[in-house]
N, C-alpha and C positions, 0 to 999 in steps of 0.2 A: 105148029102153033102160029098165030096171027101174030103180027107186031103186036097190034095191042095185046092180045094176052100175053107177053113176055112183059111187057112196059108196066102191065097190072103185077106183072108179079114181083118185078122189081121195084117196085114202089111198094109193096108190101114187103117186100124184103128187108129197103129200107129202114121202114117202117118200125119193124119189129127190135132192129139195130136200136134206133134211136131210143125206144122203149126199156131195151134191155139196159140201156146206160143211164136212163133216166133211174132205175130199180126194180128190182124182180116185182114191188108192189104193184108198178105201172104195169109191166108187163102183165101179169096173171090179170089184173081188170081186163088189158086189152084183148085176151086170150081171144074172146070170143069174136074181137073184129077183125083178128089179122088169117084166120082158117087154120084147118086143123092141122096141115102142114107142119107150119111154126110154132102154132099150138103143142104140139106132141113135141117137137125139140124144146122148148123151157121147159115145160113141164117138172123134168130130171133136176134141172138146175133148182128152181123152188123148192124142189120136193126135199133134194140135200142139204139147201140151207136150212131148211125147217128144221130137219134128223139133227145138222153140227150145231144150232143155237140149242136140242134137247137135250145133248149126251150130257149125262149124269155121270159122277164115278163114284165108288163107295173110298165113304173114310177110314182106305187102310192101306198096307204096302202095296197091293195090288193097284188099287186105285189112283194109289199119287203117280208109280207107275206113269201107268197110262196115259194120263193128265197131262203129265211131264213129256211122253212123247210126243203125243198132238200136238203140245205146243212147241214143242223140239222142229216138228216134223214145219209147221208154220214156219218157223226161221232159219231153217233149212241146218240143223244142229244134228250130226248124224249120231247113230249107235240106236241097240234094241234091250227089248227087256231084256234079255237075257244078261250081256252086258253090265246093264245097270244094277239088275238083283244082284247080281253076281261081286258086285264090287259094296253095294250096301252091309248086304250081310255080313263081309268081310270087313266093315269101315265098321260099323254102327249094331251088326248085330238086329239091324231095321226100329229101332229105336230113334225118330225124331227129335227126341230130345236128349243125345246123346252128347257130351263134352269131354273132351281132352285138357285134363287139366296138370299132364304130365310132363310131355313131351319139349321138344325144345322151344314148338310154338308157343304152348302156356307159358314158359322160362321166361318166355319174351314177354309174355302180355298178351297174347293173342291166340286164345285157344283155338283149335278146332272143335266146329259146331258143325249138327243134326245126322242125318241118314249119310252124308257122305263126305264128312269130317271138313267142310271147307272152312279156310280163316277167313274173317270179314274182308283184310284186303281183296282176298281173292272174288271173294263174294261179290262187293259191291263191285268190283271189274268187269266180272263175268255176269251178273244183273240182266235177265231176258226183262223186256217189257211185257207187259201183260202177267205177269208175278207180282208176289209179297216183297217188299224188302224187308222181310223176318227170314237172318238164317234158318231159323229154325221151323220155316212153313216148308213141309216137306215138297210141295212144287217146286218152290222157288229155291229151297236148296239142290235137290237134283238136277233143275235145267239150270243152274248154273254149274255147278259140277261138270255138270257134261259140256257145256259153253268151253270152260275151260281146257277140259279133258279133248273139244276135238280141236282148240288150237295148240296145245301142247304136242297130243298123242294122236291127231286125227280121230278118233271117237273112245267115248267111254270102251268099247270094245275092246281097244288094247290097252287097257290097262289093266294089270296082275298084281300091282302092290300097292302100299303108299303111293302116293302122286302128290 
């Protein structure tokens, strides 16, 4: 290839860089003037952000779930559904709206709230951003649970009992 065609393509190369960081909206306008090369590599990227601003999840244990781990998975918060089910049903029964008004935390003042029995201290400690601060919003109680659960225990995974 000719100096100049390398010089073209790095300039285009550029190009496309500086597009991409400007935002995937710039980019996909530019699509058509940087060729179909660079074209065909965004493409994937647009097309994902598209899919993650659509994912829907249904309102139920399955759903919060889920929900919970994407955003887990975002703040690098490890354990899987299994894990997590596993210790709900065990905690709550899968009832969000579950309370402990027995134990030694109620004695104190401080029940445990929702799907996976957290006290508020613990709660507002372990608080992911991008959540409810309602213990009792099954998101926002399980990713903090597990918040908590992987600096305690390394992941919701190993946990078998009370915690």
């Amino acid at each position: 290839m000719s100096a100049n065609g390398q010089n073209r393509h790095t300039r285009t190369n550029r190009l496309a860089r500086k597009l991409a960081v400007a935002g995937t909206g710039a980019a996909v306008l530019a699509l058509p003037l940087i060729g179909a090369t660079t074209a065909s590599a965004a493409t994937p990227a647009a097309a994902t952000a598209a899919t993650t601003a659509a994912t829907t999840y249904p309102d139920n244990l399955d759903g919060w779930i889920r929900e919970s781990l994407d955003i887990m998975a975002q703040h690098g918060i490890p354990g899987t559904y299994e894990g997590i089910h596993r210790n709900i049903m065990r905690e709550s029964s899968g009832n969000p709206l579950a309370i402990n008004n027995w134990d030694i935390n109620a004695i104190n003042g401080t029940p445990s709230k929702g799907l996976l029995q957290v006290i508020d201290p613990t709660f507002q400690a372990y608080h992911v951003e991008g959540t409810s601060w309602d213990p009792y919003d099954p998101v926002a109680n399980i990713t903090a649970a597990c918040n908590y659960a992987a600096d305690r225990y390394g992941s919701m995974d190993n946990v078998f009992s009370a915690y």
